[in-house]
C-alpha positions as semicolon CSV with decimal commas, in nm:
position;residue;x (nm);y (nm);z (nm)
1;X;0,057;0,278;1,962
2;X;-0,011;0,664;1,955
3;X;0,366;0,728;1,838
4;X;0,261;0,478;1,497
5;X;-0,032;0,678;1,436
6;X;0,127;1,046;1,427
7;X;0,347;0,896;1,214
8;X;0,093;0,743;0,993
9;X;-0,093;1,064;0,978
10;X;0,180;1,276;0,916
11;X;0,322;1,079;0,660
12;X;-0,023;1,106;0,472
13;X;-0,098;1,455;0,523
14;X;0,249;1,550;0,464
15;X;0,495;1,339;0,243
16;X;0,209;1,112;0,033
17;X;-0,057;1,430;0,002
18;X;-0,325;1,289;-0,216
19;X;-0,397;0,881;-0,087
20;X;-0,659;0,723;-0,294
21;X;-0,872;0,488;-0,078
22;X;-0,758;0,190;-0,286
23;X;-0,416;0,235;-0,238
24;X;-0,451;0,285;0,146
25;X;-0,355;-0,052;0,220
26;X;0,023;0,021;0,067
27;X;0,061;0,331;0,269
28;X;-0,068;0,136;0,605
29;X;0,201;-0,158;0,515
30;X;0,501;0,091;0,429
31;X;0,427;0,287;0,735
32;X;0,408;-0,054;0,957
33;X;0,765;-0,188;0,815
34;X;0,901;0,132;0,888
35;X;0,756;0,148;1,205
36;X;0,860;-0,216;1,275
37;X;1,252;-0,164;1,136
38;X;1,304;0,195;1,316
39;X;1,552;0,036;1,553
40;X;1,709;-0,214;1,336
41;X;2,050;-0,051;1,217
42;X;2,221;-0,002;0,860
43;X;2,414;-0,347;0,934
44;X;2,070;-0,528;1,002
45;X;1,892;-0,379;0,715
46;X;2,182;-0,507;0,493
47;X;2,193;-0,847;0,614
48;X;1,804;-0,898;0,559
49;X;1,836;-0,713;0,166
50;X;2,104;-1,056;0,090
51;X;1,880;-1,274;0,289
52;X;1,610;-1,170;0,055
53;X;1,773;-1,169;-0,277
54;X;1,949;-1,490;-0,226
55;X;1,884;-1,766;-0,492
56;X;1,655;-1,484;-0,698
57;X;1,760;-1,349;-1,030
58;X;1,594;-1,032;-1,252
59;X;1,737;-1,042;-1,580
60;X;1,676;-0,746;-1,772
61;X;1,404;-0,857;-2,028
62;X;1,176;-0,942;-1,717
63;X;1,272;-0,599;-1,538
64;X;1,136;-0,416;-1,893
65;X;0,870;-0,662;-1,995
66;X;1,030;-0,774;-2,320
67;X;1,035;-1,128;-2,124
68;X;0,841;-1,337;-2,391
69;X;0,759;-1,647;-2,100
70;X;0,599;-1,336;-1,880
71;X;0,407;-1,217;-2,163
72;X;0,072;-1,425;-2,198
73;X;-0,061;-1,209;-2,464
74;X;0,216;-1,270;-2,719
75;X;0,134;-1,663;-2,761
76;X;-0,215;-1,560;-2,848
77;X;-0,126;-1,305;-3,124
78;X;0,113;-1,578;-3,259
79;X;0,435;-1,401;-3,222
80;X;0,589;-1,712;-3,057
């Protein structure tokens, strides 16, 4: 448990220098999947990225918000 938190505190002291409190929560989940994954090799890692990306599609319009279905605000200004 000590290892985690030297790594925790030296990733925010010395690679993410200014943490705003809000934000903490990212830090403290990046720093836990790291800590969880730092035996799982470049094989593993691969075979989780297709696991998750399997039967999920980013087209380019929703990547760059020009997406008009993601867009809300665009059916009230009548642009539909």
């Amino acid at each position: 448990m000590e290892n985690f938190w030297s790594l925790l505190k030296r990733g925010l002291h010395g690679t993410y220098i200014s943490v705003e409190p809000y934000h903490l929560f990212r830090y403290l989940d990046e720093q836990a999947f790291r800590y969880n994954q730092r035996r799982a090799t470049d094989a593993d890692r691969f075979v989780e990225l297709c696991y998750n990306v399997t039967g999920r599609r980013l087209t380019w319009n929703q990547l760059t918000g020009k997406d008009d279905t993601s867009r809300p605000d665009r059916e009230e200004a009548g642009d539909v």
